[in-house]
C-alpha positions as CSV (number, residue, x, y, z in Angstrom):
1,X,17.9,9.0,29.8
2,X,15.6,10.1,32.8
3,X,11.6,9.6,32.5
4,X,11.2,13.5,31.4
5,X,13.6,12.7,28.9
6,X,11.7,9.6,27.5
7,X,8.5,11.0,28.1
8,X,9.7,14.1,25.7
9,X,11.1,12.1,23.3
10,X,8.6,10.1,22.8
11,X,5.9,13.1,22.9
12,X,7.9,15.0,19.6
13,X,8.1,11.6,18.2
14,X,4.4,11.5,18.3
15,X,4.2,14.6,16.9
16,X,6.7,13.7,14.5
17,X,4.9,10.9,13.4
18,X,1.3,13.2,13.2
19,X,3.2,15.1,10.8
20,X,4.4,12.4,8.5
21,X,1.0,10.8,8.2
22,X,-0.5,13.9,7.0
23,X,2.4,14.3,4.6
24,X,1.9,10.7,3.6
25,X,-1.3,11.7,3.0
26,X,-1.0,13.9,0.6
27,X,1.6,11.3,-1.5
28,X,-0.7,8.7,-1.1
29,X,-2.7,11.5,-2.8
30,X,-1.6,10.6,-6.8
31,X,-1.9,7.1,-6.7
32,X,-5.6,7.6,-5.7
33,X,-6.2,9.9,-8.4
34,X,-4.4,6.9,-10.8
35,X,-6.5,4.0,-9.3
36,X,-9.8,6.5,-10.7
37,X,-9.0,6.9,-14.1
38,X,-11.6,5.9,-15.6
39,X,-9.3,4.0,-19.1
40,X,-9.7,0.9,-19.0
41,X,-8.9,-1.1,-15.8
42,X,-6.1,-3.4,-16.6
43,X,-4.1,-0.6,-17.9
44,X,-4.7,1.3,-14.7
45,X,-4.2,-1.6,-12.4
46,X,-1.0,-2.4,-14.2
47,X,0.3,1.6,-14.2
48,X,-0.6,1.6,-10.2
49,X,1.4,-1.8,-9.8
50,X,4.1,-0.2,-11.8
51,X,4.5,3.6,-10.1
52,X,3.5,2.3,-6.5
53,X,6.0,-0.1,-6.4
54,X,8.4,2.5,-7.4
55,X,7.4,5.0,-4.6
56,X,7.5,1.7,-1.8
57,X,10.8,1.3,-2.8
58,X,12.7,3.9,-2.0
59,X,15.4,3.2,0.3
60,X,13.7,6.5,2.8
61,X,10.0,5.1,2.0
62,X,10.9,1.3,3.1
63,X,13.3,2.7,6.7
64,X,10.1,5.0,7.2
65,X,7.3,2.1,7.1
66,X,9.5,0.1,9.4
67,X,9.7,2.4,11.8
68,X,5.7,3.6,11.2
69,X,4.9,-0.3,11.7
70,X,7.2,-0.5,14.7
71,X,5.5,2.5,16.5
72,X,1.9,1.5,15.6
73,X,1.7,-1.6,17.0
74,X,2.5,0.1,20.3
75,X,0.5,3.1,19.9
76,X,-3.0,2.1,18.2
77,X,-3.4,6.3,17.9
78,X,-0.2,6.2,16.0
79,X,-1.6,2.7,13.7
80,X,-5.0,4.2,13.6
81,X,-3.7,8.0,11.9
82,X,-1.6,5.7,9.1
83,X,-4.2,3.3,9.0
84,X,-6.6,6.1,7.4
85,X,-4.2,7.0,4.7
86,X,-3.5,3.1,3.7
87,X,-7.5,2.3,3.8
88,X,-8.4,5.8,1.3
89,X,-5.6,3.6,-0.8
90,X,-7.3,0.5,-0.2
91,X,-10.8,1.6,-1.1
92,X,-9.6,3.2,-4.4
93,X,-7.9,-0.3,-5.4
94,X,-10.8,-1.8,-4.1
95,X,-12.9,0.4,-6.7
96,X,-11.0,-0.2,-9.0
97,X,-11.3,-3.7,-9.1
98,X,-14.8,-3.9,-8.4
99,X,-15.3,-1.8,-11.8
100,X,-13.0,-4.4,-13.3
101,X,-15.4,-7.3,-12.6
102,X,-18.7,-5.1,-13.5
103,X,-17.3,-4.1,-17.2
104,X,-16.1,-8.2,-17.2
105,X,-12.1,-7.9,-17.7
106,X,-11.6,-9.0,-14.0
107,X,-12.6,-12.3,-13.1
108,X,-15.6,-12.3,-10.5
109,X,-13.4,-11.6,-7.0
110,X,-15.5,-12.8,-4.0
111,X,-14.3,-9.6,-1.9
112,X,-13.2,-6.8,-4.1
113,X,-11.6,-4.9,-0.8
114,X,-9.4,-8.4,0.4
115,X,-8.4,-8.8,-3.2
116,X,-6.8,-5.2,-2.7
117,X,-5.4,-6.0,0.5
118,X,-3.7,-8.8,-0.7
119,X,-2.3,-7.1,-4.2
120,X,-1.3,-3.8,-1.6
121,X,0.4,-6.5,0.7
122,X,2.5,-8.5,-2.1
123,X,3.3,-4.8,-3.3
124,X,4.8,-4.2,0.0
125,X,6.6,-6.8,0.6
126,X,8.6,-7.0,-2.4
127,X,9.5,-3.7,-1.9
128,X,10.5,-4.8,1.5
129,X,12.3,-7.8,0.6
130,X,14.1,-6.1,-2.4
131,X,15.6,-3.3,-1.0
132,X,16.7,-5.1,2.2
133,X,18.3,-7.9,0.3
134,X,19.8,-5.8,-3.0
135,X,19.5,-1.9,-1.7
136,X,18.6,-1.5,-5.4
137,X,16.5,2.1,-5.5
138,X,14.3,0.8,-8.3
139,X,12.5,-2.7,-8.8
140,X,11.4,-4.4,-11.8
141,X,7.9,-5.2,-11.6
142,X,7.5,-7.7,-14.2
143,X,7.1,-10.8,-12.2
144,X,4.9,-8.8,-9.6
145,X,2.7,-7.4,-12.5
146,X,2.3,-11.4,-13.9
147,X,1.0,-12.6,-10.7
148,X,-1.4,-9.7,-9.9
149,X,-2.8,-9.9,-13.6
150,X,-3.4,-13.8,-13.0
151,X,-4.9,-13.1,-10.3
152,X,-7.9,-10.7,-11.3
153,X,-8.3,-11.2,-15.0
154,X,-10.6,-12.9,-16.7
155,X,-9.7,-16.5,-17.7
156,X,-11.7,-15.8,-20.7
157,X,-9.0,-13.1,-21.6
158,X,-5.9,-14.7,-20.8
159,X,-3.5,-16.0,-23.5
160,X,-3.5,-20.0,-23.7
């Protein structure tokens, strides 16, 4: 392939990927919305865990984030358009937690935002993990759901 070549392809893959953020965007778009319903938060937190994981699971979703992560760590324009999307994501967990503690069925969480990070992170990687190691389309979240809720709930309202 001669420089023109590479420099073309890797122009309409930029612009390829400009496109698929903005699309992201907009599928990022329901999960928002579900992260500020306004029930209360355990059952939204545990309908989030439930439905995201389903979307980060797909087969397409998981090749695509590989090669979205791939790109942005050599193009910080590329990481900072995808970066956007996963932070409005971030924030509405991070909300959503935050009312969690206020109304008391969260436990108090030092940092509301790296408490998302790290449930959004698990999230990923499980969808990572088990769809590179099974190629299963769907994922039980059962065991993902048990450690999140340990993690944020209120020791005062966990069984014994």
């Amino acid at each position: 392939m001669s420089l023109g070549n590479l420099y073309n392809h890797f122009s309409g893959k930029h612009a390829v990927l400009a496109e698929v953020a903005t699309l992201e965007r907009e599928e990022l778009q329901p999960f928002i919305s579900e992260l500020r319903n306004d029930v209360a938060p355990l059952e939204v937190l545990e309908d989030f865990v439930r439905n995201y994981l389903i979307h980060l699971s797909a087969p397409e979703n998981v090749i695509l984030s590989l090669e979205i992560a791939s790109e942005a760590v050599r193009k910080p324009d590329i990481a900072k358009m995808f970066l956007e999307n996963q932070n409005a994501l971030l924030d509405a967990l991070a909300a959503l937690l935050t009312r969690g503690v206020k109304e008391g069925c969260f436990r108090s969480l030092p940092n509301t935002r790296e408490a998302a990070s790290l449930i959004l992170d698990a999230m990923e990687g499980k969808a990572l993990r088990a769809t590179l190691q099974t190629n299963k389309t769907t994922i039980d979240h059962a065991e993902l759901w048990n450690f999140i809720k340990s993690a944020v709930i209120n020791p005062r309202d966990s069984p014994n």
